[in-house]
N, C-alpha and C positions, 0 to 999 in steps of 0.2 A: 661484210661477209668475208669470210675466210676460205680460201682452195689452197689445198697442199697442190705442189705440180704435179704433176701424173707419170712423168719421164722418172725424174730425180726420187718419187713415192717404192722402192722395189724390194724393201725392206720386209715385206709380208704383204702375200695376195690379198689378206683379210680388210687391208687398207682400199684396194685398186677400185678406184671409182669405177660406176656404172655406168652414169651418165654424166653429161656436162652441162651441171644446173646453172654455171656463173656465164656461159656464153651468151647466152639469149639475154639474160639482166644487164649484162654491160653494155650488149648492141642496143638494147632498148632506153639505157641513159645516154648513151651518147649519140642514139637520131633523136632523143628529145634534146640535145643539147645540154644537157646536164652533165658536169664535173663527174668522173670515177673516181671514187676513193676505194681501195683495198684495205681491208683490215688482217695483220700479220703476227700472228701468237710468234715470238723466238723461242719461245720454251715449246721442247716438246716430249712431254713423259712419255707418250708411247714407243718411240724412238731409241731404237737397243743403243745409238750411238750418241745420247743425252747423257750426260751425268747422273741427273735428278730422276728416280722412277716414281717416288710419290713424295707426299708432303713430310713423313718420316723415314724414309728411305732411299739412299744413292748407291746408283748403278757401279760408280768409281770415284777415285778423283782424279783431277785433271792434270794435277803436277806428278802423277804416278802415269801417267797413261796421254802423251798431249798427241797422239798421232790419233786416238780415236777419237777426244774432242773435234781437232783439226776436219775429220771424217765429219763430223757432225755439222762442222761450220761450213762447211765444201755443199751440205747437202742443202741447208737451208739457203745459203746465197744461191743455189744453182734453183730452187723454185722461185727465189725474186727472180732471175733470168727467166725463166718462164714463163710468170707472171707478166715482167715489164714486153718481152717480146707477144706474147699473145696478144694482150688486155690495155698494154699502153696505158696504164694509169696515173692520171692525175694526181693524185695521193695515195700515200702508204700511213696504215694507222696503225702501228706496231705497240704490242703489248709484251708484259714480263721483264720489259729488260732488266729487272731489279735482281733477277735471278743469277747474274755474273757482270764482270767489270766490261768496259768498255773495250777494253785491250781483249777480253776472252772473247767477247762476242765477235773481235774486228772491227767495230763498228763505220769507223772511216772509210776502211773498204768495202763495207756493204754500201754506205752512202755515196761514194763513188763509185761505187756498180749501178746503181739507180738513176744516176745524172748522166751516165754512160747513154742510157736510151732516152732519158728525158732532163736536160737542163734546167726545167722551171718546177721540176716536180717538187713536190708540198709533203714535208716530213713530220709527224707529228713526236712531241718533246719524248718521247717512249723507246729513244736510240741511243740512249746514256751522254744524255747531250749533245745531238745531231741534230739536234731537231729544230724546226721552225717554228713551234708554238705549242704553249705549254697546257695540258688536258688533269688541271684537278678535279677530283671525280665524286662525287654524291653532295659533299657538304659547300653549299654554298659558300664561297670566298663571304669573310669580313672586310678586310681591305682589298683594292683593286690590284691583283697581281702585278708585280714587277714589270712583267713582259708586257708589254701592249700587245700580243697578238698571243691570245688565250681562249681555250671552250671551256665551259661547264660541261663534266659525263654524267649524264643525269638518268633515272630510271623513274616510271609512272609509278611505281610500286616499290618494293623492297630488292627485284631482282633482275637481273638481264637477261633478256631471252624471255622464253611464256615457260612460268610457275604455275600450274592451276591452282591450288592452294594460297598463294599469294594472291593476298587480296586488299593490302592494305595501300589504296593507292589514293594517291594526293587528287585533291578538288580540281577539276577544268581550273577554279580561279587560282589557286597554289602554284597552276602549273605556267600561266598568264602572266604573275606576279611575280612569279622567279623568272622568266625572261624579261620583265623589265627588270630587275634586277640584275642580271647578266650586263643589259643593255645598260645600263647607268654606268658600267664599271669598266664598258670598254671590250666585252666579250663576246664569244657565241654560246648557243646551247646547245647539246648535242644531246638529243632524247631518243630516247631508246624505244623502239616499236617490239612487241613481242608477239608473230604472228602462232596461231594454233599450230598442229601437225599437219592440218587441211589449208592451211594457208590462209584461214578466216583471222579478222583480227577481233580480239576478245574486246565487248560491248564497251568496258570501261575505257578503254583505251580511243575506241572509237567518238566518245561522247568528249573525250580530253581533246585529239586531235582535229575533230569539229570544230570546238569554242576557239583551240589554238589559231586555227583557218582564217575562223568569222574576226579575230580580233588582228592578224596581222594583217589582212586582207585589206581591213578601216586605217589599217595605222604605218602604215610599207615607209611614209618617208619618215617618221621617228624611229624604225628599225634598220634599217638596212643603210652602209654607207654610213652609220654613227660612230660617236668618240667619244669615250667616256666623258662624265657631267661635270657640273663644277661643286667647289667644296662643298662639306656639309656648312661651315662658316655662313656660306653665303644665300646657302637653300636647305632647310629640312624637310630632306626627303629624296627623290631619284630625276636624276635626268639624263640629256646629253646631249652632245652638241652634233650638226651636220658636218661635215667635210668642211664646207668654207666658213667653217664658225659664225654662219649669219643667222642661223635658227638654234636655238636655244629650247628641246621639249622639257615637258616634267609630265613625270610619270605621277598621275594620283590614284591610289589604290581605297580612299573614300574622297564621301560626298561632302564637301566644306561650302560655307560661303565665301573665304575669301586664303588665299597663301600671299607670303611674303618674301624675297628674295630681297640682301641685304649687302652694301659694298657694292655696289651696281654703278661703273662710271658712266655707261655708256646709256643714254635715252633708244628704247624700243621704238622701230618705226609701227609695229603694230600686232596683234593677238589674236588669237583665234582658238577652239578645239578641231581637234584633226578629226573629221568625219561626223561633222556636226556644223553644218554651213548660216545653219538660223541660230546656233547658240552665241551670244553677245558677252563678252570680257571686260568691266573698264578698269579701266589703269589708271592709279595713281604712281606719280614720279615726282617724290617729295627732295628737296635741299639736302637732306643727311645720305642718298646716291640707296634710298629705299625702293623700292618696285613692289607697291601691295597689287594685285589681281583680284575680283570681284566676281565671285561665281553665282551670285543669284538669281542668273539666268541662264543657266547650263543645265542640260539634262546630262548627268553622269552616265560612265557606262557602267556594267553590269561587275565587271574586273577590274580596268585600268582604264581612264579618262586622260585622254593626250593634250595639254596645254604647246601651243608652239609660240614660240614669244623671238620675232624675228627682228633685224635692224639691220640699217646700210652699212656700216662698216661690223666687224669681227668684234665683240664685248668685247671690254675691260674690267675684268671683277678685281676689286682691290681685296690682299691679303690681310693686312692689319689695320684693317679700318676701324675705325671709332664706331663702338657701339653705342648709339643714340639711347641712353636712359635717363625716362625723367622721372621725378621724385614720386614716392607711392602719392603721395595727396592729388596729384597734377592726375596720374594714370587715372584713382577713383573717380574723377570728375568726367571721365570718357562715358560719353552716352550712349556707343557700343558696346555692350556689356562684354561680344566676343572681343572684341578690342583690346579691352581693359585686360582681359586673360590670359589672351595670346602675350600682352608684354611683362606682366608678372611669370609668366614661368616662361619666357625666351630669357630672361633677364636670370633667374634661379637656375637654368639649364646651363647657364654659366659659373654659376658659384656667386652670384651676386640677390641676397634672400632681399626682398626688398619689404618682404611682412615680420620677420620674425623678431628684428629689432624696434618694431613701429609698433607693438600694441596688441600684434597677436598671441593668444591663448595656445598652450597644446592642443585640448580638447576644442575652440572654436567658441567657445561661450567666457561670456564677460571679457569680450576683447575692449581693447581699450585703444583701439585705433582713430585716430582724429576725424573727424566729420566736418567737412561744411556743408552749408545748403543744396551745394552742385554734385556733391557728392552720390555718386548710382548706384544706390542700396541695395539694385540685384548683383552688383559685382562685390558687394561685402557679404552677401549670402551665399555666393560661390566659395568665399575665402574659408567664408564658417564652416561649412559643408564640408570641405576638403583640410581644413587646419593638420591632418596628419601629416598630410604630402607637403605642407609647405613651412611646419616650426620647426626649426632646425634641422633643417634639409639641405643639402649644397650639392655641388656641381655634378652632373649627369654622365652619363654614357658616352663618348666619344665615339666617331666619324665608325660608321660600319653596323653599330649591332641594332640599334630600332632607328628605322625611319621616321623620326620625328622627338618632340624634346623630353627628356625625363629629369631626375633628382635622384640622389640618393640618402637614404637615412641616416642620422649620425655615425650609427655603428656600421655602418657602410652591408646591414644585412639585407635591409628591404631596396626593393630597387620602384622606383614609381616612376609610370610612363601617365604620358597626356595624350590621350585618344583626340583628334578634333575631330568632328563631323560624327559621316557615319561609314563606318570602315564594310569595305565589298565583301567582307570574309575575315579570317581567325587576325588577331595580330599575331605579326611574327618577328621574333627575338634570338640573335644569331649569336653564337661565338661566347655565350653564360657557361662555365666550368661548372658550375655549382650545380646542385641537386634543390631541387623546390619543393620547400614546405608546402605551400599555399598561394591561391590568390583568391584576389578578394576587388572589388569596385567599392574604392573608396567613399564615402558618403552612406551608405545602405549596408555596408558589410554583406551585401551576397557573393558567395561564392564563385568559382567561375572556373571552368572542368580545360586541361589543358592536351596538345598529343604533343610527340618529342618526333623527329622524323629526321632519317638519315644520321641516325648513332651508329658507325659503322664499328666495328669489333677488333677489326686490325688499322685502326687510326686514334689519336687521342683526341680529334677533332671534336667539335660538343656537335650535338642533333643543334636542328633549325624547331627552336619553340615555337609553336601556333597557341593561342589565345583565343577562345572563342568567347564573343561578348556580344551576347543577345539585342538587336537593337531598343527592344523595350525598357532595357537600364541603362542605358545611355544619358550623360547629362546633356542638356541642349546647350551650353555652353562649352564647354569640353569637359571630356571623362576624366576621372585618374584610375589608375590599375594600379595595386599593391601588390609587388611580387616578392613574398616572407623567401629565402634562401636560406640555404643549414648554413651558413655560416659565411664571416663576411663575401663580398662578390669576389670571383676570377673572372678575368677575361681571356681567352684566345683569341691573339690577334698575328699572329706570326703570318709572313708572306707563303700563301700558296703556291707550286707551281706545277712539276710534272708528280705524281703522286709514286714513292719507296718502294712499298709492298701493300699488298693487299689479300695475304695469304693470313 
């Protein structure tokens, strides 16, 4: 919440507040014990003493005139004075700064005006580099920002504040699943409530911040007090660690019977789901430092299913470890057909095809792959089924953009992802440049209807793709997704942190 100060405000009556709506809000977080944050526009176009009057229009410039800028920087540091003397706040959440250098705004001097009344106070990255932690905003990071100490600025819909016409607002699960998402990478979320004019909050929003409740409420010690997860290398998929690195979560956003965590030095003392005291985990800890988990007796939840996998000492995940592959004949022979699956496309998720030089077809018919007796002919009917995804195919999507293993086509245009189980809600596909043809559920050729979300207009950043894939096409082995793109893949992966502009 933003208040101009009311002393230093004397520029036009039309401003002079009426009443004082931030006194009663702050005395009411702080008898709950709750941290105050302030949020603080430095830009201010209505202000005769700004530069900027609107987005194509300025008042002056500053090298022609620096005693009126000066005027203007006199008046905003003298409302944080107001601010920090009234309100004593915890945090300042300052916006705009992109609007002038660091030197124009003072900014040093503002931040020593602020430590002035509060030593410990919490600056967010929006001070041209003053700041304590960095706030990119709509599109979810790919990679885990630089900084260790970063939010997500996220909105339920397309807008900040209450749009009635905006309606286009992400699922309770979208919004569940991007916090753990946050969470796997070492961040917070910072989601935006947008109440009415009557102070009511609109039903959507209400049904989002419900499920958000019901799910941290089950899940508090894999949120709070986390550290971002370990590689993708060693898990596909999301997690993170506690404070004293002795608990190890993974976030599952579908219903599997079993995940594998791989380069695992260290033996688990033992397993559980978080909020689920009768569901049963076993564990295998095989010689090659593999960690399979067995979920056959788990009731998933509805969004995100919390595995906690703890141990006496702090893990030791090795980085360049040996990836355990054994020859396609040996894999066929696995009586687990998901088994057999999961190690042919971890194995291709690498760049290493273990079907296309062994006797497999483009099409899947008249393959000519060797057989013997022991060999599990519903895992050569998966292979048939899926031959698109897997002849001449090689190595996948790198750490960030899908939670789990994919390929890509020779001409590097199609991109194929491996669904396992059965996913809570749409997949989702971060940080693709490209623009999409088509998709399609490999096997069946059906269709499959896609939404793009957080395309924002002044960022080149890509939307966050969702995938919606019907659980009645689903294969009981794992799925593939065919995603046809105009032309071969991009990826954005560059480091997020404080966001330029947003004009």
């Amino acid at each position: 919440m933003e208040l101009k100060g009311r002393k230093s405000n004397k520029h036009s009556s039309k401003f002079s507040c009426k009443k004082d709506v931030l006194t009663p809000f702050v005395s009411a977080l702080k008898k709950s014990g709750l941290k105050t944050g302030l949020y603080f526009s430095l830009p201010d176009w209505s202000h005769p003493y700004y530069d900027i009057n609107t987005r194509t229009k300025k008042r002056y410039e500053i090298k022609k005139d620096p005693a009126r800028w000066q005027n203007f920087v006199n008046y905003y540091q003298t409302q944080l004075h107001e601010l920090s003397v009234q309100y004593s706040p915890d945090l300042i959440w300052f916006d705009g700064d992109w609007e002038h250098t660091s030197e124009e705004w003072n900014a040093s001097q503002t931040l020593g005006l602020l430590k002035k009344y509060n030593p410990d106070i919490i600056i967010n990255s929006r001070l041209n580099n003053h700041g304590d932690y960095d706030t990119p905003e709509q599109g979810i990071p790919v990679l885990s920002p630089q900084n260790p100490y970063w939010e997500l600025c996220y909105t339920m819909n397309d807008s900040w504040g209450y749009q009635p016409y905006d309606t286009n607002y992400k699922t309770p699960n979208m919004i569940v699943r991007t916090l753990a998402d946050v969470i796997s990478m070492g961040g917070n979320l910072l989601l935006d409530i947008g109440p009415k004019s009557d102070g009511s909050i609109p039903k959507e929003q209400i049904e989002i911040l419900k499920n958000l409740g019901r799910w941290t409420s089950k899940n508090q010690q894999a949120i709070y007090e986390t550290t971002r997860g370990i590689p993708f290398d060693n898990y596909k998929g999301k997690s993170s660690l506690s404070t004293s690195k002795k608990s190890l979560f993974l976030y599952l956003d579908e219903a599997k019977n079993f995940t594998k965590i791989y380069g695992l030095e260290t033996k688990p003392h033992s397993v559980k789901i978080i909020g689920d005291p009768s569901a049963v985990v076993t564990v295998d800890y095989n010689a090659e430092k593999t960690l399979t988990l067995n979920f056959s007796n788990v009731k998933f939840d509805k969004d995100v299913t919390v595995a906690e996998i703890t141990f006496n000492d702090p893990p030791v995940f090795l980085k360049d470890f040996k990836k355990a592959e054994m020859p396609l004949a040996k894999i066929l022979e696995i009586k687990n057909t998901q088994d057999a699956v999961y190690d042919i496309v971890n194995s291709l998720n690498y760049g290493n095809n273990l079907v296309t030089n062994d006797g497999l077809t483009n099409d899947g018919l008249d393959m000519e792959i060797k057989k013997t007796p022991q060999t599990n002919r519903e895992t050569l009917q998966w292979i048939s089924k899926h031959a698109e995804a897997l002849f001449e195919t090689g190595k996948g999507l790198p750490e960030g953009h899908f939670s789990g293993m994919s390929a890509l086509s020779k001409d590097k245009q199609t991109l194929y992802l491996f669904v396992e189980g059965t996913p809570t809600g749409p997949i989702a596909l971060k940080g693709i440049k490209n623009n999409i043809a088509r998709i399609r559920i490999v096997g069946d050729g059906s269709m499959l209807s896609h939404s793009i979300y957080n395309k924002l207009y002044w960022s080149d950043r890509p939307g966050i793709i969702y995938i919606d894939t019907p659980k009645e096409r689903l294969d009981k082995q794992m799925t593939v997704i065919a995603v046809l793109l105009d032309k071969p893949v991009e990826l954005y992966r560059e480091n997020v942190g404080a966001i330029e502009n947003n004009l």
